[in-house]
N, C-alpha and C positions, 0 to 999 in steps of 0.2 A: 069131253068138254073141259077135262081140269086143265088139259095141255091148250087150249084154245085162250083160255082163263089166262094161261100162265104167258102163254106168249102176247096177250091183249095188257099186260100190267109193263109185262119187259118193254113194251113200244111204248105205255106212256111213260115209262122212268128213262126212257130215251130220249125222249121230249124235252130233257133238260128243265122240268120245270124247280121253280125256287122251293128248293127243300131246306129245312130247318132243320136245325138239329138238336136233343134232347136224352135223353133219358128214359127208357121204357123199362118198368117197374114188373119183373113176372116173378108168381106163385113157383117154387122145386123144392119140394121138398120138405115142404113146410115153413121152408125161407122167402123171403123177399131179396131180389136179385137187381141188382139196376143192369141194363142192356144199351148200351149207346144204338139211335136210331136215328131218322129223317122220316121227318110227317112234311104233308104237306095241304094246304089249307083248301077246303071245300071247294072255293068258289074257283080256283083257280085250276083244279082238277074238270071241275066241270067244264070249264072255258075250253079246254085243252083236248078234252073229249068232244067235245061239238063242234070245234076248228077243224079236228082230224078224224070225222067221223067216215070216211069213205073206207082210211085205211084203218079201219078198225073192226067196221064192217065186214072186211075181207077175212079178216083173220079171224072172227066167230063166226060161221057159217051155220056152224051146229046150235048155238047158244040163241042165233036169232032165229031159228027155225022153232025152238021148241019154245023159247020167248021172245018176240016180235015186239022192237024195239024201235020201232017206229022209224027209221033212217036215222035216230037220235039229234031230232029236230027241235026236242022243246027238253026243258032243264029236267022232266019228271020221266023223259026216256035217258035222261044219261043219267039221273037218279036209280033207274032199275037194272043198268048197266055195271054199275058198280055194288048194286046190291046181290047182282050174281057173282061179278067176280067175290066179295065177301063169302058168299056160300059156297064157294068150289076152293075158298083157302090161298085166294091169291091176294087180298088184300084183307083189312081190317081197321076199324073205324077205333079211335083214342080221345080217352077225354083225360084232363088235367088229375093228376094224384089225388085224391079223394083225400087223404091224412091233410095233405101239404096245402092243400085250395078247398077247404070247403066250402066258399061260396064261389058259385059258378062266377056269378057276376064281378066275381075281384079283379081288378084291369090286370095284376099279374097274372093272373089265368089265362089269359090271350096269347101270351108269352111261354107257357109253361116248363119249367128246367125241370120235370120229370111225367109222366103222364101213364097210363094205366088202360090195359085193353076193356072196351065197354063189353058188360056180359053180353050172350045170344040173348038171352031175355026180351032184353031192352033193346039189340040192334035195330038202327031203322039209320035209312040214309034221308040227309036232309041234303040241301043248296050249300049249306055252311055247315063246321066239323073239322075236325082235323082227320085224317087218313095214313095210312102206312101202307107199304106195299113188302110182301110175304115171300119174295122172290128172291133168289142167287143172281145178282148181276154178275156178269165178266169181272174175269180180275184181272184183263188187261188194262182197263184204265186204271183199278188199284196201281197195278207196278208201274205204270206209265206216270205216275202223282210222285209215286214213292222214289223213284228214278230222280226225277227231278226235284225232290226238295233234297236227296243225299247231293245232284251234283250245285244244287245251289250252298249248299251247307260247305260243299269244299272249295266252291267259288269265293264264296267268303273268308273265308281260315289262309286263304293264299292271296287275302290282300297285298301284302307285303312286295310281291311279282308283277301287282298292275301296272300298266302303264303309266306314263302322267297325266295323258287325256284323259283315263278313265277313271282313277280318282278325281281329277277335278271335274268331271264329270255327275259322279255320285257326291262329292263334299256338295256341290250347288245347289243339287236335289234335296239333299238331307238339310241342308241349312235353311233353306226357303219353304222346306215342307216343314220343316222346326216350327218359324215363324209363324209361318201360315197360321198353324194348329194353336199356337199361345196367343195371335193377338185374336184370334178367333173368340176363345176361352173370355178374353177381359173384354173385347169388345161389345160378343154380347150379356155378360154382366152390366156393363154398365148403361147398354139401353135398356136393358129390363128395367134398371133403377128408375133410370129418369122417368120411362112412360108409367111407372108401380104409381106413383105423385097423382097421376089420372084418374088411377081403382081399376085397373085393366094388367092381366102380364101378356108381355107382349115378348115373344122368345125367336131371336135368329136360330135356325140350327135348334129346336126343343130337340130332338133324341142324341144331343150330341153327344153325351157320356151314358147314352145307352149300353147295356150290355147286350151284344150280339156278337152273331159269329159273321155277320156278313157289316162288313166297315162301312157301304153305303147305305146302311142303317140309319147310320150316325149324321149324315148329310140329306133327309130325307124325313118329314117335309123340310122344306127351307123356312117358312114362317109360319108362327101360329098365334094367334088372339086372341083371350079367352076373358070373360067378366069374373073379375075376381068377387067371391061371394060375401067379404067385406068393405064392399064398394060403396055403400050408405052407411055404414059405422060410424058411430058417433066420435068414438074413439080412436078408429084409425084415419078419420078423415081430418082427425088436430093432426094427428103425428105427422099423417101426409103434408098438411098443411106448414108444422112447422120445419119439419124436414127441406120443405122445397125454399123458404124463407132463407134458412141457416147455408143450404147452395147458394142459393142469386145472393147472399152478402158473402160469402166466402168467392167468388170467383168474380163481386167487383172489386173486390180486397187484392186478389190479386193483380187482373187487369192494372189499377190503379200506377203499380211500379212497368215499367216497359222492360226493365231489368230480371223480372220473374221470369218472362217468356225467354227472353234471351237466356237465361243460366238453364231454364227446362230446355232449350232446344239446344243448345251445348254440352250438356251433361249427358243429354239421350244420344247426341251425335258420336261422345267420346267411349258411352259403354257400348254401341252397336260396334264403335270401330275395335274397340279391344274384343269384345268377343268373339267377332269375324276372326280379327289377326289370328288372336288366342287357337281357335278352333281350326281354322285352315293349317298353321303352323304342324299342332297335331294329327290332324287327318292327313297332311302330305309328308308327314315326317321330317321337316325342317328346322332349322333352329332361327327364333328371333333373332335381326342382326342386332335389335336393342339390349341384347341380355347375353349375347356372344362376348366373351371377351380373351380375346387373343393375347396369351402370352407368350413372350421370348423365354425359348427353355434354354439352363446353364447347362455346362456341362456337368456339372455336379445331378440335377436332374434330370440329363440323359442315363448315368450312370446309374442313375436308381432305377428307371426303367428297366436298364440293361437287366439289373439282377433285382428284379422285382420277384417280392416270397409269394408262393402260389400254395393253395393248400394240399393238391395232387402232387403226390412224392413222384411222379413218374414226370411231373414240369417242372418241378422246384427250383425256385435259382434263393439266391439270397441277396440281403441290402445293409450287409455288415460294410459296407466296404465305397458307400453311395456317397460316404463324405469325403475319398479322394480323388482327385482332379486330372492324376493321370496315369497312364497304362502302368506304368513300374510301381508306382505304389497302391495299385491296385493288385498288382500281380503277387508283390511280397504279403500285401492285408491277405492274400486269397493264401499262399503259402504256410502262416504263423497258424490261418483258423482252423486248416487241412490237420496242423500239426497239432494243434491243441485239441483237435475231433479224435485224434488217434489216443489222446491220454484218459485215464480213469474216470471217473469222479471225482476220485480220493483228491487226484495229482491236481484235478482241475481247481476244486476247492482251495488245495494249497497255494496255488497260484497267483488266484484270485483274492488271498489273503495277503500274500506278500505284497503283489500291487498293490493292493487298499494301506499296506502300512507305510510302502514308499511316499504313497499320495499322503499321506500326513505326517509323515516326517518333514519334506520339502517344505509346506508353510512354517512347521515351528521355526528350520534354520533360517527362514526368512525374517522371520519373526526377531530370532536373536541378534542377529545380525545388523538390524534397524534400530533393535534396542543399546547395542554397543554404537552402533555410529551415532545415538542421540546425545550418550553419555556422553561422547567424548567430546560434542561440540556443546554441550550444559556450559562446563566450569568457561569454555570459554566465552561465551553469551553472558555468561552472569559477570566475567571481570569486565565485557565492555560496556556492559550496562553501570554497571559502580563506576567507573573511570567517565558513562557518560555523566554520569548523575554529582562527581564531583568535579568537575572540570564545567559541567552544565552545560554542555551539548547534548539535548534527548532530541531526539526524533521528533516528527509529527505524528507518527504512530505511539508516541511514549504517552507518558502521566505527565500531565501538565504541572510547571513549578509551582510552588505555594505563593500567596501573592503577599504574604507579609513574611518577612524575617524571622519571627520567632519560630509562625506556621513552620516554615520549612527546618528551623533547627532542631524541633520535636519531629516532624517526620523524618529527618535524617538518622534520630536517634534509634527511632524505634525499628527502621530499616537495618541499622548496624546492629540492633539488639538481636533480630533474629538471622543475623547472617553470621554471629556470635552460636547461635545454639547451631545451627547447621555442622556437619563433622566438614574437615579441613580437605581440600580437592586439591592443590600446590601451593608451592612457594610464592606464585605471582598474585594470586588470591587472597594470601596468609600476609602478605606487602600490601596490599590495597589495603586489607580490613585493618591493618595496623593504621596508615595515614586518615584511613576516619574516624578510628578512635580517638585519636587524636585533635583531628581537626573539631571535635563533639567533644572533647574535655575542656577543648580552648574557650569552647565558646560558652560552654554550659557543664560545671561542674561537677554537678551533681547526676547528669547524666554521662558520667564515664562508664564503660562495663567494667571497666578491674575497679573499681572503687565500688562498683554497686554488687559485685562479688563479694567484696572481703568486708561489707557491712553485714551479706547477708551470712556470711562464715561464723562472724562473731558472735550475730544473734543466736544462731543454732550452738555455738559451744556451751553461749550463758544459758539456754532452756537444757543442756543436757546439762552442766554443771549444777 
C-alpha cells in the first residue's frame, strides 16, 4: 500500500496544482532547520481529488479495498483519502510556525513564510489546511527549468548581438510595461484618496505590492470595498470634511487660469518625450543627434591619435611629438627622443638644466637690448620736447600751456630747475638747457639757476665760517 500511496500523491503533484512556496521548519538534532517547500491549500487538493477520482481510484486498488472510499464522491471520502496517504508517509498536513504566528487567526498566517509539521497527536484532515506531499518528483523537469533560465541568463548577457527588430521589440515591452506598473501605482493612490472623503477604502489592484512568489498575485482581486471602521468618527469626519473642501478650492484655483492646464499638459508632454528619446537611445545604443557634435579633426589631432600613450607596454605609442604638423619634423622630434632615451639620468638632468638656462638667458638679452634702444631714443624725446616747449609747438597729447604769463614763466623755471639736477646726455641737450636759462634769466632774475647756485654757495661758506 505505501507504493500505491506514493504513486496516488505523484499523480496529484502532476496535477499541476497552485503550490506555494515557504519554508518548512524541522527538529535534527536538537536544531531547528528551515527546508524550502510547496504546500498547497485544503480546498483545492480536495477539488482536484474528486475532479480525478477514477484515475485515482485505479491506482489504490489495495487502499480501497481495505478502506472503502466511497468512489470519493463527497468531500469526507476524499477527507479519508488523504488521511491514508498521511499514514503511509506520502503526505503531511502543516500549519503556520507556532514561535512566528501565534495566533492562528492572524491574516499573516494564511500566508505563512515558514510553517511547522502538525504532531500525530493532533493529526486530522479537515476541507481547509495546508498539505505537503512527501514524495521525490522527477528531476527532469528540475533540469528542464534549470536548462532554461541558464539559456535565458545567456540570452540576455548577449544583448549586444540582437538584432534591431529585437531590441525594439523588447525596448517597447519594457517601456509600456514600465508605465503600465507606475501609473498603476499613483492611479490607484489617488482614487483611494478621493473615495477615503466617503469613510469607505476603495482599492484598484489591493494585493498589488503583495509579497508572493506568483506575480498574478499582485493583479488579483482587481477591486475591493471595505467600511472603514472610522467612518462615524467625530474627528475624522472634520478632517474628511475639511480635506475635501481645501481640494474643490485648490482645483477651482486652478481651473481658473486655462494657462495651468496648458503648462501641465506641455510639461508632461516634454518629460514623456525626453524619457522615451533618453531611454530608447540607450537601450538601442545610439547616440542623440541633439548632443552629437561633429568635429573637424586637424592635423595636428590626427597626429595625437597616431601616437596616442596607452598604458600596455606591448601598445605604447607616445604624444611627444602631437604638436608637429608634418612627417619630417615628426621624424626628427621621434629621432632627438630615441636619442635622449639612450642617455643616463645623470646626462638627462644635465640637459634639461642647460635648456632651462638657455630659456632664461634669451629673455634677459631681450630685455637688455629694449632697455638700450630706450635710452638711446630718451635724450632724444626729451630735446624735442624742450625745443617743443620753447618754440611752443606741444602736441595734443602734451601739457597744455599756462594761460597767464607769469604761470608759464614759473613753470618754465621750475622745468629748467630740474632738468639742471638731471646728469648731462650731449651737447645738443647741454645747448637747449643753456638757451632756457637764459631765456628764464631775461625774464625773471631771480629765477636764474647759476645765480641761485652761487647764493646758495655763499650761504654754506658763511655757516661753515
Amino acid at each position: 500500500m505505501r507504493a500505491e500511496a506514493v504513486n496516488v500523491a505523484k499523480y496529484l503533484v502532476g496535477l499541476s496544482l497552485k503550490m506555494r512556496r515557504t519554508q518548512l521548519v524541522i527538529e535534527q538534532a536538537g536544531r531547528r532547520l528551515p527546508v524550502n517547500c510547496e504546500y498547497v491549500i485544503g480546498t483545492k487538493l480536495h477539488y482536484a481529488i474528486m475532479t480525478h477520482k477514477e484515475q485515482i481510484l485505479k491506482l489504490c486498488p489495495t487502499m480501497d479495498s481495505h478502506k472503502s472510499f466511497n468512489g470519493l464522491n463527497a468531500i469526507q471520502d476524499s477527507c479519508q483519502l488523504v488521511m491514508g496517504l498521511i499514514s503511509l508517509g506520502a503526505m503531511n498536513r502543516v500549519i503556520p510556525l507556532r514561535m512566528q504566528y501565534p495566533d492562528p487567526n492572524d491574516p499573516a498566517a494564511k500566508k505563512p513564510k515558514a510553517v511547522e509539521i502538525l504532531p500525530m497527536e493532533h493529526m486530522q484532515v479537515a476541507p481547509t489546511g495546508m498539505y505537503i506531499f512527501q514524495v521525490e518528483v522527477g528531476k527532469m523537469k528540475t533540469q528542464l527549468w534549470l536548462i532554461f533560465c541558464v539559456g535565458l541568463a545567456f540570452f540576455f548577457l548577449l544583448f549586444r548581438v540582437w538584432p534591431d527588430w529585437l531590441r525594439q521589440a523588447v525596448w517597447y515591452l519594457s517601456w509600456y510595461a514600465l508605465v503600465f506598473l507606475v501609473a498603476t501605482a499613483i492611479i490607484r493612490a489617488i482614487v483611494w484618496f478621493l473615495v477615503f472623503h466617503v469613510g469607505v477604502d476603495f482599492w484598484i489592484f489591493p494585493n498589488y505590492f503583495i509579497d508572493s512568489d506568483n506575480i498574478m498575485d499582485s493583479f488579483w482581486p482587481i477591486l475591493s470595498l471595505e467600511k472603514r471602521e472610522d467612518m462615524f468618527d467625530i474627528r475624522m469626519l472634520v478632517v474628511r470634511i475639511v480635506s475635501a473642501c481645501a481640494i474643490a478650492y485648490g482645483v477651482q484655483e486652478f481651473l481658473q487660469d486655462p494657462e495651468n492646464i496648458e503648462s501641465v499638459m506641455s510639461g508632461s508632454t516634454e518629460l514623456w518625450d525626453e524619457m522615451y528619446t533618453w531611454g530608447h537611445h540607450k537601450f538601442m545604443g545610439t547616440v542623440d543627434p541633439n548632443q552629437q557634435i561633429e568635429v573637424k579633426k586637424s592635423a595636428r589631432q590626427i597626429y595625437a591619435e597616431a601616437f596616442m600613450d596607452d598604458e600596455n607596454p606591448m601598445f605604447r605609442t607616445n604624444t611627444h611629438f602631437a604638436n608637429f604638423a608634418d612627417e619630417d619634423a615628426v621624424r626628427e622630434a621621434q629621432a632627438k627622443w630615441e636619442e635622449d632615451q639612450k642617455l643616463t639620468a645623470e646626462e638627462r638632468a644635465r640637459r634639461a638644466f642647460e635648456e632651462a638656462l638657455e630659456d632664461e638667458e634669451e629673455p634677459l638679452a631681450n630685455d637688455d637690448r629694449v632697455d638700450e634702444e630706450s635710452r638711446e631714443q630718451e635724450p632724444q624725446e626729451d630735446a624735442e620736447d624742450l625745443l617743443d616747449k620753447l618754440t611752443g609747438n606741444i602736441d595734443d597729447d602734451g601739457e597744455p600751456e599756462a594761460a597767464d604769463p607769469e604761470e608759464r614763466i614759473v613753470q618754465d623755471g621750475e622745468e629748467a630747475l630740474e632738468e639742471t639736477k638731471q646728469p648731462k646726455r650731449g651737447g645738443a641737450k647741454a645747448s637747449v638747457k643753456g638757451e632756457l636759462s637764459k631765456e628764464v634769466a631775461d625774464k625773471d632774475p631771480m629765477q636764474d639757476p647759476a645765480r641761485k647756485q652761487r647764493r646758495e654757495n655763499e650761504r654754506a661758506e658763511k655757516r661753515a665760517g
